[in-house]
C-alpha positions, 0 to 999 in steps of 0.5 A: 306605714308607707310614706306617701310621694308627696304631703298636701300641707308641707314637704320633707327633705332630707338634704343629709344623711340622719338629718330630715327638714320638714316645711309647712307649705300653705306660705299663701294662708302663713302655713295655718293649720288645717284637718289635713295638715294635722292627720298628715303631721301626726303620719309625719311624725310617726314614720319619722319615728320608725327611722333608725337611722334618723338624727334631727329633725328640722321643722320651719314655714315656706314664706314668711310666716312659721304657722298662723295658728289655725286657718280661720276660714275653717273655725266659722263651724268650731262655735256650732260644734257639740261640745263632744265634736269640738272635744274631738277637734281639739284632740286631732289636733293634739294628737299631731302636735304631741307627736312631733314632741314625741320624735324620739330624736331632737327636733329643732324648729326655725321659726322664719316669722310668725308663730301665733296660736297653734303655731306658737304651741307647734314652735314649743312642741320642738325641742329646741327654737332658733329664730330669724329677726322675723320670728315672733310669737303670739298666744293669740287665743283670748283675742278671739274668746278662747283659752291660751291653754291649748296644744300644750301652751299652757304647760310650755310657757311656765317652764321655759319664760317662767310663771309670770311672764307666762301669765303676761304673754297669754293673758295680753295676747301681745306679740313677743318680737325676736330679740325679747324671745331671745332674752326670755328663752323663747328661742335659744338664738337669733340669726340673719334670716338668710342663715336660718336654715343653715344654722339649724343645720348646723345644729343638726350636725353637732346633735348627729356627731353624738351617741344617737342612743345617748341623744334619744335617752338625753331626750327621754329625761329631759322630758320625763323629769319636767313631770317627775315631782322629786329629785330621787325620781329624777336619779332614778330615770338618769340612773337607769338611762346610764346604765343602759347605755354603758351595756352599748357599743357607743360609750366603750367607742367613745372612750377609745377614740378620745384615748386615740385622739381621734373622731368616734364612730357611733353606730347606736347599737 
């Protein structure tokens, strides 16, 4: 897959070496959702993905807002949709948002304003949220007769700010502001907003400082053991992540800078 000159619904930088920045870019309608913006993300997100050099990735807004959720000059239709041609809807757009979580490297969103709707639901596709005092959140789908079970909320939510309070944020449909993000986990910190994007960054480079193949395999368990139903099934993925990445280049490295006290030189391999 050839990656184009220029995307229509965002841009992709890559001010360091292993790190890419990508930014939703419609600051004039707050970054909301279209059909292009998820055929393009879900491109995004696959050739990111074949980069073996790639480390983090950065997922922020242009402007004020992260994303609007989707962009309701375009939802007039949905309602006269079959119900198989909005199930083919709701599955474009699932498709984009399950690639992005699936980057096999971390992907840290900084959430520079407004995450409502989809865009709360692309905010918890990243691994990790670190938010400006303007970020806030919003599960705005019961405001408008739809379900706060959408884009993968409703499986987010109860993991990361528990059950109840969960239940809470989608069933009000309220905002939750910067500083209660923080509190319930939301978000993992608050910075100025003028250092939104180089704190991020910073959190890159720690991220690319490590093993890249101990990262990846740290994100394959940290995912797959939200699913697995039992502890034994949990040893069993971390035994095996271990053990594979003891037969690499990256841990023997490891070992021998820290006895000659000196920054390792990971390769991946």
């Amino acid at each position: 897959m050839t990656e184009p000159t220029t995307w229509e619904t965002f841009t992709l930088e890559r001010p360091e070496p292993g790190i890419a920045v990508v930014t939703l870019n419609r600051p004039e309608r707050m970054n909301s959702m279209t059909n292009t913006m998820f055929v393009e993300l879900e491109k995004v997100a696959l050739l990111l993905d074949q980069e073996d050099d790639l480390r983090v990735v950065i997922l922020t807004g242009a402007g004020k807002a992260f994303c609007g959720g989707f962009d309701l000059d375009d939802a007039d239709g949905l309602s006269s949709l079959t119900p198989m041609g909005m199930l083919d809807q709701q599955e474009l757009a699932a498709r984009a948002l399950s690639a992005i979580r699936s980057i096999r490297v971390p992907v840290i969103a900084a959430v520079n304003g407004a995450a409502a709707g989809g865009g709360l639901s692309l905010s918890l596709a990243a691994d990790i949220r670190i938010g400006s005092p303007a970020a806030r959140f919003n599960a705005a789908f019961v405001r408008i007769g739809l379900s706060a079970g959408d884009l993968g909320a409703s499986w987010h939510l109860p993991r990361l700010i528990g059950p109840a309070r969960a239940a809470e944020f989608a069933y009000t449909g309220r905002f939750i502001e910067a500083v209660e993000a923080e509190s319930l986990g939301l978000l993992n910190a608050v910075v100025p907003a003028e250092s939104l994007l180089d704190e991020a960054l910073a959190m890159a480079r720690l991220i690319r400082a490590n093993s890249p193949a101990g990262v990846q395999l740290s994100k394959r368990a940290l995912h797959a053991n939200m699913e697995v139903s039992s502890y034994a099934a949990a040893l069993e993925l971390e035994n095996r992540g271990q053990a594979l990445l003891t037969r690499g280049e990256d841990m023997p490295e490891a070992l021998a800078a820290f006895k000659e006290k000196r920054s390792p030189k990971f390769t991946g391999r």
